[in-house]
KOLDO-110597 format. One line per field, with one value per residue (C-alpha): residue number from 1; z, x, y. Coordinates in steps of 0.1 Angstrom, whole numbers, plus 5000, padded with zeros to 4 digits. Layout:
# residues N
seq: (NUM;...)
Z: (Z;...)
X: (X;...)
Y: (Y;...)
This chain:
# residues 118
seq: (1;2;3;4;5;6;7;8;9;10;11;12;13;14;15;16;17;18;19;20;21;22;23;24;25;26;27;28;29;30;31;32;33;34;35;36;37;38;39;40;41;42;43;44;45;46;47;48;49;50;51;52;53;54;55;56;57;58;59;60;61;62;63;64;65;66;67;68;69;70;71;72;73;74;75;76;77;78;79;80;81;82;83;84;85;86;87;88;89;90;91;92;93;94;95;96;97;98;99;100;101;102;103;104;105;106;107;108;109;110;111;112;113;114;115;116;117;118)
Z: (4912;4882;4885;4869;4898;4925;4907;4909;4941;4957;4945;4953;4990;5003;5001;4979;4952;4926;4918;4905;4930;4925;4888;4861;4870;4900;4907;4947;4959;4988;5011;5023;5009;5029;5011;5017;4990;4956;4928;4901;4869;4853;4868;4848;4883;4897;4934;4959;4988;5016;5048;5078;5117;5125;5143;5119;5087;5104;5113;5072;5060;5079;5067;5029;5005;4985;5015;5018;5040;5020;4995;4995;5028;5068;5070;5103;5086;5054;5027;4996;4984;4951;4936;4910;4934;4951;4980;4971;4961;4991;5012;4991;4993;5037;5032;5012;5037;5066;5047;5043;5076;5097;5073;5079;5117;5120;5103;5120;5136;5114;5086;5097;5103;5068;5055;5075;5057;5016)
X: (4937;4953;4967;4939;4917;4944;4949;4915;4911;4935;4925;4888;4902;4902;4927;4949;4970;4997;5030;5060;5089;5110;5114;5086;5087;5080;5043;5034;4999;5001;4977;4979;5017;5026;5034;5010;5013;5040;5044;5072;5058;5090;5085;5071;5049;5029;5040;5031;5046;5019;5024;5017;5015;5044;5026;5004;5034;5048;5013;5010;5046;5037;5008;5009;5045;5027;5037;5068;5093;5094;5115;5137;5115;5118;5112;5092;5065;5063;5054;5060;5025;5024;4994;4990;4990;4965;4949;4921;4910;4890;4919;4943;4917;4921;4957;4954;4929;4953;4980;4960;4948;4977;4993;4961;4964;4997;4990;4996;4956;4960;4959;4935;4911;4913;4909;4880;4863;4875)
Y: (4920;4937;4971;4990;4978;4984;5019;5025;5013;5037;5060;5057;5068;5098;5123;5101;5111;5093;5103;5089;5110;5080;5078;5072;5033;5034;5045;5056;5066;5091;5104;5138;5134;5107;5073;5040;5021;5015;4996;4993;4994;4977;4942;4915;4905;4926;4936;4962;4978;4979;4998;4971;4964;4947;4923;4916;4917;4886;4864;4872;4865;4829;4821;4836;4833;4859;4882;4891;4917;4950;4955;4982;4993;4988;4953;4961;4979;4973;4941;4934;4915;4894;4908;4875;4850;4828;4859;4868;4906;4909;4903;4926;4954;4944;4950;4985;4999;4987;5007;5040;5036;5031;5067;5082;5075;5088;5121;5149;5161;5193;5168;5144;5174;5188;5150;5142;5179;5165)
């Protein structure tokens, strides 16, 4: 998956907006202003910070080297996935909707409500 289609992808979901609050490299996509996913635009490879169950982070960092403890993140709950590798896109789009779900979950129900009505 290239970063148009992850781009695109994003921000096909609902609620979800891009910014750059870290610096113009560093490209984050938000929903209802809470962070799920980021990339830095700098890199020569193509990585993205995923939100993750921690459970779940470490069943992946075993089974895939393309999946790897976030960087510059909590290493609990967040991976750093190597977008030009052998996963498949099916299984990166998985691991974006696992990201924008478990932020979605945790929004406040004020939030959720006036996401559920976009």
């Amino acid at each position: 998956m290239d970063i148009e289609i992850f781009r695109n992808y994003c921000l096909a979901k609902k609620g979800v907006e891009e910014s750059f609050p870290f610096g113009e490299q560093t490209l984050v996509f938000k929903v209802m202003g809470k962070m799920f996913a980021l990339t830095g635009l700098e890199h020569e490879e193509f990585t993205v910070n995923l939100k993750c169950d921690p459970e779940l982070s470490a069943e992946w960092r075993a089974s895939y080297p393309a999946v790897q403890p976030g960087y510059h993140m909590s290493k609990l709950h967040w991976n750093t996935v190597h977008f030009e590798s052998e996963l498949e896109d099916d299984f990166l789009r998985e691991m974006i909707d696992i990201s924008y779900d478990l932020v979605v979950k945790g929004l406040r129900k004020k939030d959720r409500e006036i996401l559920e009505n976009l």
